[in-house]
C-alpha positions, 0 to 999 in steps of 0.5 A, spaced: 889 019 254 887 019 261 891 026 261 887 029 255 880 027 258 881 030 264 884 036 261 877 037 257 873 034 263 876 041 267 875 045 261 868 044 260 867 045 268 870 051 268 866 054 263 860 052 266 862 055 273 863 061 269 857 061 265 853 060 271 857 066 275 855 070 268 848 068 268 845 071 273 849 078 270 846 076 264 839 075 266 839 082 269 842 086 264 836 082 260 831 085 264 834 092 264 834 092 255 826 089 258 825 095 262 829 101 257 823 099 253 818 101 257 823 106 260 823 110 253 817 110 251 815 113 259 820 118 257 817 119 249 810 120 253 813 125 258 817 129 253 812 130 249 807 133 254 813 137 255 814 139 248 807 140 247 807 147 252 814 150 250 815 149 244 810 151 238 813 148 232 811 140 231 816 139 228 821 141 234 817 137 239 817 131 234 825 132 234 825 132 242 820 127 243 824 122 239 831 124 240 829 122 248 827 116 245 833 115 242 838 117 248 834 113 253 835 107 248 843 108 248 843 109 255 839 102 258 844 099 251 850 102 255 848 100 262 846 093 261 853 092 257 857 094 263 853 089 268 852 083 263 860 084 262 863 088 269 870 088 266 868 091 261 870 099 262 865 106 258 872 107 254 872 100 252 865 101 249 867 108 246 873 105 243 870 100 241 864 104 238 869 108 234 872 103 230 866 100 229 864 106 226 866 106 219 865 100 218 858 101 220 859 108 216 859 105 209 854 099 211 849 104 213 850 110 209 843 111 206 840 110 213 844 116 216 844 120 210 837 120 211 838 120 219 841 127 218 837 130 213 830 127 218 834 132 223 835 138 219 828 138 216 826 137 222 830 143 226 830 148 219 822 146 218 822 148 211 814 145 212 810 143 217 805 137 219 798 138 215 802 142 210 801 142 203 807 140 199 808 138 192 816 134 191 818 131 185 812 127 181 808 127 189 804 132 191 800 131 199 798 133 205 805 131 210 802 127 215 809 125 218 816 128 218 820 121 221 827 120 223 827 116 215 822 118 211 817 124 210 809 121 209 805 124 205 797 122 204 796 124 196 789 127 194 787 121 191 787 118 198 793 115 197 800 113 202 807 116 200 813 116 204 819 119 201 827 118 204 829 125 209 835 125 204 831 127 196 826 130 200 832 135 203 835 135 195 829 136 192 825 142 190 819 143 194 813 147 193 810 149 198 802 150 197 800 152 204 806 157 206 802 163 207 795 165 209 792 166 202 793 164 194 792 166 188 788 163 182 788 165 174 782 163 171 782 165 163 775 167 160 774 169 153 767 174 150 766 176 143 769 181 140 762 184 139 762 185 147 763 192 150 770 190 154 768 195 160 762 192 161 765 185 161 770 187 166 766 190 171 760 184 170 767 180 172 770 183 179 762 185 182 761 178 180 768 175 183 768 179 189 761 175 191 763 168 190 764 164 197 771 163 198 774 169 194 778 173 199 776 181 200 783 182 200 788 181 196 781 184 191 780 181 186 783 183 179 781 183 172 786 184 167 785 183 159 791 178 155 790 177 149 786 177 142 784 170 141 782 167 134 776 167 136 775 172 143 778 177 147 781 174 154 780 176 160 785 174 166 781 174 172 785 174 178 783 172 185 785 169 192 783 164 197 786 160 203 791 156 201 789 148 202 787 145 195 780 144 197 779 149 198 781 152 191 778 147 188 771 149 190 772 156 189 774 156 183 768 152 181 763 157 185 766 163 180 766 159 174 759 158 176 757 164 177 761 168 171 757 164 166 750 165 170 752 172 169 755 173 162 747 170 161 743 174 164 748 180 160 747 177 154 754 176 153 757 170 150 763 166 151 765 163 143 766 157 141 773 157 137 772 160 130 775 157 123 773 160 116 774 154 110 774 157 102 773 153 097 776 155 090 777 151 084 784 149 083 785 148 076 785 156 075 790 157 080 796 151 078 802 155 077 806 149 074 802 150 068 806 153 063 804 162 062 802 160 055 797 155 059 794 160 064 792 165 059 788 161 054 784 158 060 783 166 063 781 167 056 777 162 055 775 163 061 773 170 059 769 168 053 765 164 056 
């Protein structure tokens, strides 16, 4: 018995001789995961600084700023792993992390998938930052292209933030791609109206309006015989945010209805013509004998 204790009395002073001869590595290796915070960050700020006068693209100078962000992280992890345990080799850790990988694989699966299509958007920049942009049912402004999710801020005000993974699946429509944009506004006159006179009335009367680009110019096409107008399709540009297309669109609205005004051109309201007829003259499931003794009678009276 006596045995036994001090088998467990040795025991246990070795593992405290041992912990104490830990403690102080592990007390470092803690105050340098303490440091790699700050350390990162530093390097975030420089990269980005750098980033800002060598690359034009947002979406690259976001990519390497967080990538040294990452990179920096890895390298304080590893070194604070070979001092807390200084047996521990850089191939035992590679090792280690290569079996761990598959496992990890299929726990982390969504998040590496985004991880990776974060990196591609990122690197093949289909949009940029502030662009408009419009995916699945969501449409905004991306604020925010993220190792994980895409941040877009709706018009009404409102966050989305969308996984990297069904951004990079998705068809996206890009609104702001290019320096301009096209607006088709319908506008129906009376058939009574001089065509060549309204179609002028309606380019001069573009071209004027604030917003409406001078080039492209302007086009004013006839589509089609309403059942009640001939419509015209007026086909003009502006620059690409939706602001302003919502605010131009309202200017040449405006503009055209003061000008078909003063013009003495109307826009119709939708026409339906109603006939009333007596139904008993016209029943076809009376017999023949029936219809021509009504239309004589008929004729009599």
């Amino acid at each position: 018995m006596n045995q036994l204790l001090e088998t467990v009395f040795q025991s246990i002073q070795e593992l405290i001789g041992n912990g104490v001869k830990i403690l102080p590595a592990l007390l470092i290796a803690l105050i340098i995961i303490l440091l790699t915070r700050y350390a990162a960050e530093f390097v975030q700020r420089i990269c980005d600084r750098i980033s800002r006068h060598t690359l034009k693209s947002r979406s690259l100078q976001l990519l390497f700023c967080k990538s040294s962000y990452v990179l920096t992280w890895v390298v304080g992890v590893l070194i604070a792993s070979v001092v807390a345990f200084p047996g521990l080799r850089l191939g035992d850790i590679v090792a280690t992390l290569g079996l761990g990988s598959v496992a990890i694989g299929f726990a982390f699966q969504d998040i590496f998938k985004n991880f990776l299509a974060g990196i591609l958007l990122l690197i093949q920049e289909p949009f940029c930052i502030n662009d408009q942009i419009v995916v699945d049912d969501y449409e905004g402004t991306v604020e925010q292209i993220d190792i994980r999710t895409t941040t877009i801020r709706t018009y009404n005000g409102e966050r989305v933030l969308l996984p990297n993974s069904t951004v990079f699946t998705s068809a996206v429509l890009v609104r702001t791609a290019f320096s301009s944009r096209r607006t088709d506004l319908e506008v129906g006159v009376d058939y009574n109206t001089s065509l060549p006179k309204a179609a002028k009335i309606l380019e001069q009367v573009t071209t004027k309006v604030e917003g409406v680009l001078e080039e492209p110019a302007p086009e004013i096409d006839l589509v089609e015989f309403g059942d009640s107008s001939i419509n015209f399709a007026v086909r003009y540009w502006t620059l690409p945010q939706k602001r302003e297309v919502r605010h131009t669109r309202t200017r040449v609205i405006m503009a055209i209805k003061q000008a078909f005004d003063e013009a003495d051109i109307s826009i119709p309201y939708p026409i339906r013509s109603i006939y009333f007829y007596n139904q008993d003259k016209y029943n076809d499931y009376l017999p023949a004998s029936n219809n021509a003794a009504d239309n004589k009678l008929t004729r009599h009276r």
